[in-house]
N, C-alpha and C positions, 0 to 999 in steps of 0.2 A: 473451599474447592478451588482456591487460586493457583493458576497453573501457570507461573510467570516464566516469560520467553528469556532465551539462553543467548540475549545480544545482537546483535549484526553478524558476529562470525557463524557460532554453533545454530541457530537460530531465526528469530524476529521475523518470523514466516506472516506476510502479509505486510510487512512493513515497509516504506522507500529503498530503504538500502537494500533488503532482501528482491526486490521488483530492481532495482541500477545492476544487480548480483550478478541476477538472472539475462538481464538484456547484456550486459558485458560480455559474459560467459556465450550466449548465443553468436554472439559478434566474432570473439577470437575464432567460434569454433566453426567461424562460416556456414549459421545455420538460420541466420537471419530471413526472411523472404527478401527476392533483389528488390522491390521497389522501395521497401524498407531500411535495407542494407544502402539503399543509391540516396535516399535521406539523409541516411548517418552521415555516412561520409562527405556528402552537399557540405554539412554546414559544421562537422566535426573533424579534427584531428588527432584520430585515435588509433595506437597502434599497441602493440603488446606491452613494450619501455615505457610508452606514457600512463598505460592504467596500474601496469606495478607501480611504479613509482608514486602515483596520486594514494593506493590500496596498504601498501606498504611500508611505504618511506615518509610521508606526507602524512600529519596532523587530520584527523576526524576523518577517514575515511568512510567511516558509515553517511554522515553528513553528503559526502562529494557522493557515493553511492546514489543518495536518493534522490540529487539532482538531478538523477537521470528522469525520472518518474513524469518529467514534466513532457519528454520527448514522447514516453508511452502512450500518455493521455493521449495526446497529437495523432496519436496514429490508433487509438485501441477500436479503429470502426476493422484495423486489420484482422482477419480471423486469427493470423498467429499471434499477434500480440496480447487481441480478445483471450485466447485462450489463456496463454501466459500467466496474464494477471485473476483468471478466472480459476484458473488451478493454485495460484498462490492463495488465493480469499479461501477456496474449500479447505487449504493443509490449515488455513487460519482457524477455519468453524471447526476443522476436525480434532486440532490439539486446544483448543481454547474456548469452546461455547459445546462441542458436542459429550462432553465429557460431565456436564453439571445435570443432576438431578432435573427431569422435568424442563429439561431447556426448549423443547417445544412450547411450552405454554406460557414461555418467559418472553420479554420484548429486548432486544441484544439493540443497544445505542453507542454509537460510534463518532469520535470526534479526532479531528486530524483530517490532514489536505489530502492524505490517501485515498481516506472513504470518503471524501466529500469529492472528488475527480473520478473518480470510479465507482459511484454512487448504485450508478444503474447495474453495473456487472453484480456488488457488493447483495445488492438485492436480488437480483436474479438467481446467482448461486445461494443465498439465505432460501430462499424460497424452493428452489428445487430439493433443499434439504428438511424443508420442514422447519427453517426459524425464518420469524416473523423480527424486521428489522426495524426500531425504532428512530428514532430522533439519529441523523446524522449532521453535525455540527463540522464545520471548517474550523473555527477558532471559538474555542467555548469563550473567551471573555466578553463579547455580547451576551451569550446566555448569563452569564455570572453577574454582569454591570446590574443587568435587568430583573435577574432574582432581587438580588440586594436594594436597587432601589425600588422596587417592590414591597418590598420588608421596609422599608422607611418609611413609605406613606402612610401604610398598613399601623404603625405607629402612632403616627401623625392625628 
């Protein structure tokens, strides 16, 4: 039942680059909230030339996309940004967890600096859908070190 995501461009709904997408996209289109907009541009220099050129012309743009992700976090106590990220997570659960047999009774476990910064939203909208959210990890190789030497002792 793998429903794998169609990249950064078609796609990656829920992901960094699809969340830098969305805030870009809100920015050009002068739909940002002003106190959020007077952020941006506090401590950004971003204009329509500079984001083609980084989206376009420029090597891993999905990468430079999701380092926006970090400004969102910053602000997601805003409601519009709350929302934002909060409608990205639902298109997440709805093309990718709501789609599998019995996914209610399953525990859906997330790893990556997304769901671990947005943890609380990531739960909140699981929940109002009816999945129950397990284990969200930032960087699974702690988890992995600690299996593994787990499994050595266990030997031992």
């Amino acid at each position: 039942h793998n429903n794998y995501g169609l990249g950064y461009i078609l796609g990656d709904e829920g992901s960094g680059s699809y969340f830098g997408k969305k805030l870009l996209t809100y920015y050009l289109y002068d739909r940002l909230p002003q106190d959020v907009k007077a952020d941006f541009e506090a401590h950004h220099q971003m204009n329509k030339e500079i984001l083609i050129e980084h989206v376009y012309h420029k090597p891993n743009a999905n990468v430079w996309l999701a380092s926006w992700c970090k400004f969102l976090s910053n602000h997601k106590a805003n409601p519009f940004i709350y929302k934002l990220v909060a409608d990205g997570l639902a298109e997440f659960y709805d093309l990718y967890v709501e789609h599998l047999p019995n996914y209610k009774n399953l525990k859906v476990h997330f790893v990556g600096s997304i769901a671990h910064y947005f943890s609380d939203i990531l739960r909140e909208v699981g929940a109002k859908r009816g999945i129950l959210v397990g284990k969200v990890i930032k960087q699974p190789i702690h988890d992995l070190t600690e299996y593994f030497l787990s499994k050595e002792k266990s030997k031992a």
